[in-house]
C-alpha positions as a Markdown table, in Angstrom:
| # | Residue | x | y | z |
|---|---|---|---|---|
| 1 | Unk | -23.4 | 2.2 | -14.7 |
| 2 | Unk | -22.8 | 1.1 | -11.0 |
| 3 | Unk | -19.7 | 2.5 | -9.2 |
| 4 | Unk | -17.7 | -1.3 | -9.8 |
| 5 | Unk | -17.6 | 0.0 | -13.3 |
| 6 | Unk | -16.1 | 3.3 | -13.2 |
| 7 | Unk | -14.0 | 1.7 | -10.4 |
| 8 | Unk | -9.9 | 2.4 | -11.2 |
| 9 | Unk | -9.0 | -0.9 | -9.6 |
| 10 | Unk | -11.4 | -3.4 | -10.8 |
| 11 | Unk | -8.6 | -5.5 | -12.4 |
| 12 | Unk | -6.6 | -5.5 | -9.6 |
| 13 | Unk | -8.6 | -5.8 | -6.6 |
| 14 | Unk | -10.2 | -9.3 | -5.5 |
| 15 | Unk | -13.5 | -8.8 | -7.2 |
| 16 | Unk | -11.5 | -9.2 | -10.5 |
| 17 | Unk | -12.3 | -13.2 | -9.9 |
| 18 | Unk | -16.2 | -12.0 | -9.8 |
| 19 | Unk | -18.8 | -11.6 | -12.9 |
| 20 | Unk | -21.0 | -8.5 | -14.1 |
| 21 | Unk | -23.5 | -10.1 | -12.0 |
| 22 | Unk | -21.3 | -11.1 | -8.9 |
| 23 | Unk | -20.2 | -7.8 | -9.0 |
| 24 | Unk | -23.4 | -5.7 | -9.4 |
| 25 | Unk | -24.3 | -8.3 | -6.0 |
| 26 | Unk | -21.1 | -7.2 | -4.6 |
| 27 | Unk | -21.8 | -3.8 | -5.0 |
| 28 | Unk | -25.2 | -3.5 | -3.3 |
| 29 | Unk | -23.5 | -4.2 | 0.0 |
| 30 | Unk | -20.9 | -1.5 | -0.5 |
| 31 | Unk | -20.3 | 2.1 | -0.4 |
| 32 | Unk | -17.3 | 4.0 | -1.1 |
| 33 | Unk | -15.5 | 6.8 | 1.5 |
| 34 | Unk | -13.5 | 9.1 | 1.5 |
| 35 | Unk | -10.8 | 9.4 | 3.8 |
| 36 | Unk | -8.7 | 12.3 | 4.6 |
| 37 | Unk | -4.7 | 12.3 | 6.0 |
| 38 | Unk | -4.7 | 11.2 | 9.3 |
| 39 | Unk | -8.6 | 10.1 | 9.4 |
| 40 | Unk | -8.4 | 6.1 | 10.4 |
| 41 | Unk | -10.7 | 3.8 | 8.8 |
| 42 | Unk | -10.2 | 0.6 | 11.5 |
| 43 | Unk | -8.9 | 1.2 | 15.1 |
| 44 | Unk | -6.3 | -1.7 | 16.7 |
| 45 | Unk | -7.6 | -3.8 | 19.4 |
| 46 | Unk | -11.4 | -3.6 | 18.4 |
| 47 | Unk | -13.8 | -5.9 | 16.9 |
| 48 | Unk | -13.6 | -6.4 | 13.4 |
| 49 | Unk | -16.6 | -4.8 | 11.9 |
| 50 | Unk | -15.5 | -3.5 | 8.5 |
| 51 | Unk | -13.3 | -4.4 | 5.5 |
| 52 | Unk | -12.4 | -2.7 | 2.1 |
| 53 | Unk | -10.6 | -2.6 | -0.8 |
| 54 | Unk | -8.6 | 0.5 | -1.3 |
| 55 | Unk | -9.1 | 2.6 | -4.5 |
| 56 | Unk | -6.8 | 5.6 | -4.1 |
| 57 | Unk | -4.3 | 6.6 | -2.0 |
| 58 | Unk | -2.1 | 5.2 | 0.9 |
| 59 | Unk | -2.8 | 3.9 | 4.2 |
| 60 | Unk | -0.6 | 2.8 | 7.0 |
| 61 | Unk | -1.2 | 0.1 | 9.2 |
| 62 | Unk | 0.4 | 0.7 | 12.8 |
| 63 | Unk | 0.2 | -0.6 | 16.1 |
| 64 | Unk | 0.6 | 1.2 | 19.5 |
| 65 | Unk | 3.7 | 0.3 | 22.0 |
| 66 | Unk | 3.4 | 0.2 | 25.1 |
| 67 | Unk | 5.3 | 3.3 | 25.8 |
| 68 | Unk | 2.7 | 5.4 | 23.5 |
| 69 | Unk | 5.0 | 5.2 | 20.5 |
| 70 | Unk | 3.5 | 3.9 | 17.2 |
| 71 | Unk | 5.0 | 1.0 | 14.4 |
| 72 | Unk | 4.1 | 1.1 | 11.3 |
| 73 | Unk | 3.7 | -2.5 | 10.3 |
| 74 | Unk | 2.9 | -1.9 | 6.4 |
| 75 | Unk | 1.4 | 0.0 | 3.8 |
| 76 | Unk | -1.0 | -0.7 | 1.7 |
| 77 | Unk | -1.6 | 0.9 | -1.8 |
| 78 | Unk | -4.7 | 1.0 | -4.4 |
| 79 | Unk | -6.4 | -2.5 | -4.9 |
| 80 | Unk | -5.4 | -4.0 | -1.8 |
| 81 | Unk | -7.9 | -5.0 | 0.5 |
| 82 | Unk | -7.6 | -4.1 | 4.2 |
| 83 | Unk | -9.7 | -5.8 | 7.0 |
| 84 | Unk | -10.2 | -8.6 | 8.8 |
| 85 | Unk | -12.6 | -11.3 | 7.2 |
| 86 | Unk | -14.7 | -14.0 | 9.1 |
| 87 | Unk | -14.7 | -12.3 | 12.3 |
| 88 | Unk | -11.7 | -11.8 | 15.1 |
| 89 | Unk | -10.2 | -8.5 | 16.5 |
| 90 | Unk | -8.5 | -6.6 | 14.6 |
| 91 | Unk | -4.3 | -6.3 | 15.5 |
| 92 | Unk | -3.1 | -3.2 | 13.9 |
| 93 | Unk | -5.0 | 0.4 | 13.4 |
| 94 | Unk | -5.6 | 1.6 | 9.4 |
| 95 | Unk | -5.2 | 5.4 | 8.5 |
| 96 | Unk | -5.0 | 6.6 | 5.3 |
| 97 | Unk | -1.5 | 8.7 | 5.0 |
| 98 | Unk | -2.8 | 10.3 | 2.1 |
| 99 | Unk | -6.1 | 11.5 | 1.3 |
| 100 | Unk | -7.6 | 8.2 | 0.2 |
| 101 | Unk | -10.6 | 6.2 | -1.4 |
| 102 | Unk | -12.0 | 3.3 | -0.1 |
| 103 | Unk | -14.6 | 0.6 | -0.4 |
| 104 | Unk | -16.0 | -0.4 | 1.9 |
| 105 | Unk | -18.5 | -3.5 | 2.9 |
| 106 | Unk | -19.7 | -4.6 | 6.1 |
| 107 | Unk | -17.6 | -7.2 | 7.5 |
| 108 | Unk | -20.7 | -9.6 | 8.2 |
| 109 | Unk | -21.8 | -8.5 | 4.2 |
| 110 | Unk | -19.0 | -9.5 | 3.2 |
| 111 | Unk | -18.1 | -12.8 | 4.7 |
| 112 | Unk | -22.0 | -14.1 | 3.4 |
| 113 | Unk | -21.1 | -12.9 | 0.2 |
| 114 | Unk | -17.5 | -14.5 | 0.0 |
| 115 | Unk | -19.0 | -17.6 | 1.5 |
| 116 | Unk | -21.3 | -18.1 | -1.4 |
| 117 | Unk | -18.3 | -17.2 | -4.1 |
| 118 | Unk | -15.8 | -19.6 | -3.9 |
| 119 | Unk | -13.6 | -18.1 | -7.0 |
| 120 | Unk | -13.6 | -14.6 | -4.0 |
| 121 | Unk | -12.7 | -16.7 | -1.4 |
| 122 | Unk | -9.5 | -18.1 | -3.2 |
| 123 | Unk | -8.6 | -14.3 | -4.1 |
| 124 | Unk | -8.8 | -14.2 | -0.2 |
| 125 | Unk | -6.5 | -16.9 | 0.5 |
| 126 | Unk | -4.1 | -15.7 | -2.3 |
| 127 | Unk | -4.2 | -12.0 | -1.2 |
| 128 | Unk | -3.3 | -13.5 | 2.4 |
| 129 | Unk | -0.6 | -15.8 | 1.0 |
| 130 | Unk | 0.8 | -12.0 | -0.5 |
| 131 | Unk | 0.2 | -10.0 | 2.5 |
| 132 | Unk | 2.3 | -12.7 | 4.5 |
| 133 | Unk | 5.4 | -12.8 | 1.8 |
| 134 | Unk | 5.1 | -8.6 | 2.2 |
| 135 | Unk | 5.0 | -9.3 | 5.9 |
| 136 | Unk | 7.9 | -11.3 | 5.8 |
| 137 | Unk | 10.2 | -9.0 | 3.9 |
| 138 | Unk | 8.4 | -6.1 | 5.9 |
| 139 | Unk | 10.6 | -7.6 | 9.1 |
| 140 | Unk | 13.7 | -8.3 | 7.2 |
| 141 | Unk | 13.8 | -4.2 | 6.3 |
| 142 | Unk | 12.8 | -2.8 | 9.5 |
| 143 | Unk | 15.2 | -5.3 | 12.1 |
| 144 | Unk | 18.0 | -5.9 | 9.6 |
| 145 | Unk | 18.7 | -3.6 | 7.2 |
| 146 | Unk | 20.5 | -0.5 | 7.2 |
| 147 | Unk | 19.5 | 3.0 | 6.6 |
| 148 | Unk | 20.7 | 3.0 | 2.9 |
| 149 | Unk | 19.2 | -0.3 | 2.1 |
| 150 | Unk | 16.0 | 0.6 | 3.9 |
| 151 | Unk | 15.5 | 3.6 | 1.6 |
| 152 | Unk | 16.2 | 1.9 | -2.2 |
| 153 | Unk | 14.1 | -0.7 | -0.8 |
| 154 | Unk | 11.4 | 1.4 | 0.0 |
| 155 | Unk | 12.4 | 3.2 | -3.4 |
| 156 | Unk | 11.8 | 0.0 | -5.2 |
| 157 | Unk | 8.6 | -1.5 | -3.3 |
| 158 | Unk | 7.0 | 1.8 | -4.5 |
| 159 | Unk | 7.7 | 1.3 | -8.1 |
| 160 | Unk | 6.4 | -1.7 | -7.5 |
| 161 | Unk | 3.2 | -1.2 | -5.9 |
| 162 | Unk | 2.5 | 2.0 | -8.1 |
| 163 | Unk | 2.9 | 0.7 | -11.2 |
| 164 | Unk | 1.6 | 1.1 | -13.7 |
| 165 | Unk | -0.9 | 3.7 | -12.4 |
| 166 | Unk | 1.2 | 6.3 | -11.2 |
| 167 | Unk | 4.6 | 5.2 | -12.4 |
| 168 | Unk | 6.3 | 6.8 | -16.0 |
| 169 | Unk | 8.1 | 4.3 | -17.9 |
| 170 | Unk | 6.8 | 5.5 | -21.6 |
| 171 | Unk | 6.1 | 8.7 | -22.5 |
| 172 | Unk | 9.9 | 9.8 | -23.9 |
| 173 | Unk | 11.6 | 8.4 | -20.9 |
| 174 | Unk | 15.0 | 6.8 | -21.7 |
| 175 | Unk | 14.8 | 2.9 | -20.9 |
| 176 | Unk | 15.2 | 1.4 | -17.8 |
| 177 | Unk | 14.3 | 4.7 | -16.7 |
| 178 | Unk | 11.4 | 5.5 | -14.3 |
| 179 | Unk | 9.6 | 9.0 | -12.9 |
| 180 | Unk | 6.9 | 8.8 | -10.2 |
| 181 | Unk | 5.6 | 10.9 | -7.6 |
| 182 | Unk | 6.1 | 9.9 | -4.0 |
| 183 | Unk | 2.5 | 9.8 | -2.1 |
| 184 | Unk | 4.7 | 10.3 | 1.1 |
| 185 | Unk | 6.5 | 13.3 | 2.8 |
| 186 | Unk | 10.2 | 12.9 | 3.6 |
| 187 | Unk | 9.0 | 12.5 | 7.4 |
| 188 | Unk | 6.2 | 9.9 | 6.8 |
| 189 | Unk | 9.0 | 8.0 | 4.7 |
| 190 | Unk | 11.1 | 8.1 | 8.0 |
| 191 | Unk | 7.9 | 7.0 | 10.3 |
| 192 | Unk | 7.4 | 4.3 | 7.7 |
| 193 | Unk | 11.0 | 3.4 | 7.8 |
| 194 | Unk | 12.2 | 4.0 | 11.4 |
| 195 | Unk | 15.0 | 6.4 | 10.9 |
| 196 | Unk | 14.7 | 10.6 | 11.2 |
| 197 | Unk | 14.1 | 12.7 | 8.5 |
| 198 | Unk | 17.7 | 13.8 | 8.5 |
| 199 | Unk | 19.0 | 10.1 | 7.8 |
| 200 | Unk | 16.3 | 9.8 | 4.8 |
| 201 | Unk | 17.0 | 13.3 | 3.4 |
| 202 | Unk | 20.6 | 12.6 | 3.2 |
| 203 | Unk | 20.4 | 9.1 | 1.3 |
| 204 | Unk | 18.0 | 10.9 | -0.7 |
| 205 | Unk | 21.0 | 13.4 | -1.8 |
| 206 | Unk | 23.3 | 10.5 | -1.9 |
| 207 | Unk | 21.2 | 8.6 | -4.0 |
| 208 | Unk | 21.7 | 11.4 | -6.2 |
| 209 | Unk | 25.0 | 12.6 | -6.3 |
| 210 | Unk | 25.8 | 9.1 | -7.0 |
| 211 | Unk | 23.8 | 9.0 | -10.4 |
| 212 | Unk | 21.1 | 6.5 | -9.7 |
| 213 | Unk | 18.1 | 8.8 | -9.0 |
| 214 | Unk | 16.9 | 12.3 | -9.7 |
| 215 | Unk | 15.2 | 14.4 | -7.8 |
| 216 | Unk | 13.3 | 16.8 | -9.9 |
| 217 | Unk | 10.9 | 18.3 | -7.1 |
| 218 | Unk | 10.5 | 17.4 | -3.3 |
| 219 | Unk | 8.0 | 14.7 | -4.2 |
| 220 | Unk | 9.0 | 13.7 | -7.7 |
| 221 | Unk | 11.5 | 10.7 | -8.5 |
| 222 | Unk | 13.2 | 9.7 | -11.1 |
| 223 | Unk | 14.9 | 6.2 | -10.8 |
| 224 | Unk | 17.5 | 6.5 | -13.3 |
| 225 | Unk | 19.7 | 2.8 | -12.3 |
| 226 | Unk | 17.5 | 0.5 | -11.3 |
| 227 | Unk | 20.2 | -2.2 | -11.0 |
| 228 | Unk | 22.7 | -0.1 | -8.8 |
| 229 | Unk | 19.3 | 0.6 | -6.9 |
| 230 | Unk | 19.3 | -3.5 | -6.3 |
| 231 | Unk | 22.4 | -3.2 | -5.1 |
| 232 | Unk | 21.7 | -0.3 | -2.6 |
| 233 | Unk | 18.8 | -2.3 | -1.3 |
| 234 | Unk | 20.8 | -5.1 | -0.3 |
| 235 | Unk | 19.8 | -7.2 | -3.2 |
């Protein structure tokens, strides 16, 4: 059984367009890695030589200012794929924010292989189409929104993203109710998000004296009005 097999995200990630044999083709040119918390997988500003699609964990993508402070750009989450296809330099560093699994496939591997697979190069373009939507809505939260809207939007891209693989919305839970566990510390939620960990912790407690999350444990959510959670987020 190759590794594509056992692999958590083969429905999700872009080799879901591929067949057993596309896949056992794709899977001769890759290797998986294992990244820990603050160990970067692609450097901003250099040549792209790598790509992968992510398995586990979460990874920030940031970009230096000019007076040494870092953005955070985006986040990407298991079965994305990160990288720069088809050449170019790549604009924004990669580090994994949690410990992470990756695969990974030399960039000039890869781009042969996708260039003999049409059905992977139109996951490509469609995965690019996403990543600029995200982008898009990325810039609205970060230069527009306020603190409280940033947070229950951050609260709901989560759910979003994590679902279903780490997200509760069975198992006894009431409906419309959902419990995950956040794969960020209250500060990396405030680097993500651009405020202090003082502004995130109190919209936190807000949040929750106002009924429409639970806070069970520092890490653990419970979203417990996902509408009223809309609203917070600006809709």
């Amino acid at each position: 059984m190759s590794s594509c097999d056992q692999c958590l995200v083969r429905n999700r990630a872009i080799c879901a367009s591929l067949d057993k044999d596309e896949i056992n083709a794709l899977n001769a040119i890759g290797r998986r890695r294992t990244l820990a918390a603050g160990e970067s997988l692609i450097w901003e500003g250099e040549d792209s030589v790598l790509v992968a699609n992510v398995i586990e964990g979460v990874l920030k993508l940031a970009t230096g200012m000019e007076d040494g402070r870092e953005q955070i750009v985006g986040v990407v989450y298991p079965s994305d794929f990160i990288g720069r296809p088809f050449g170019g330099t790549t604009s924004h560093g990669v580090t994994a924010l949690t410990e992470s699994r990756v695969c990974v496939f030399s960039r000039r591997d890869f781009d042969g292989f996708a260039s003999s697979h049409p059905a992977l190069e139109h996951k490509l373009l469609q995965r690019t189409l996403q990543e600029l939507d995200r982008t898009r809505r990325w810039m609205l939260l970060l230069g527009r929104k306020s603190a409280s809207e940033k947070v229950a939007s951050f609260l709901l891209d989560l759910v979003e993203r994590l679902a279903p693989a780490t997200c509760d919305t069975h198992a006894g839970a009431e409906p419309g109710v959902t419990r995950f566990t956040l794969p960020f510390s209250r500060q990396q939620i405030a680097d993500v998000l651009g405020l202090t960990i003082e502004t995130v912790s109190r919209q936190f407690t807000r949040l929750k004296g106002e009924g429409i999350i639970d806070l069970p444990s520092r890490r653990d959510v419970v979203i417990l009005d996902r509408p009223a959670l809309v609203i917070e987020s600006g809709g």
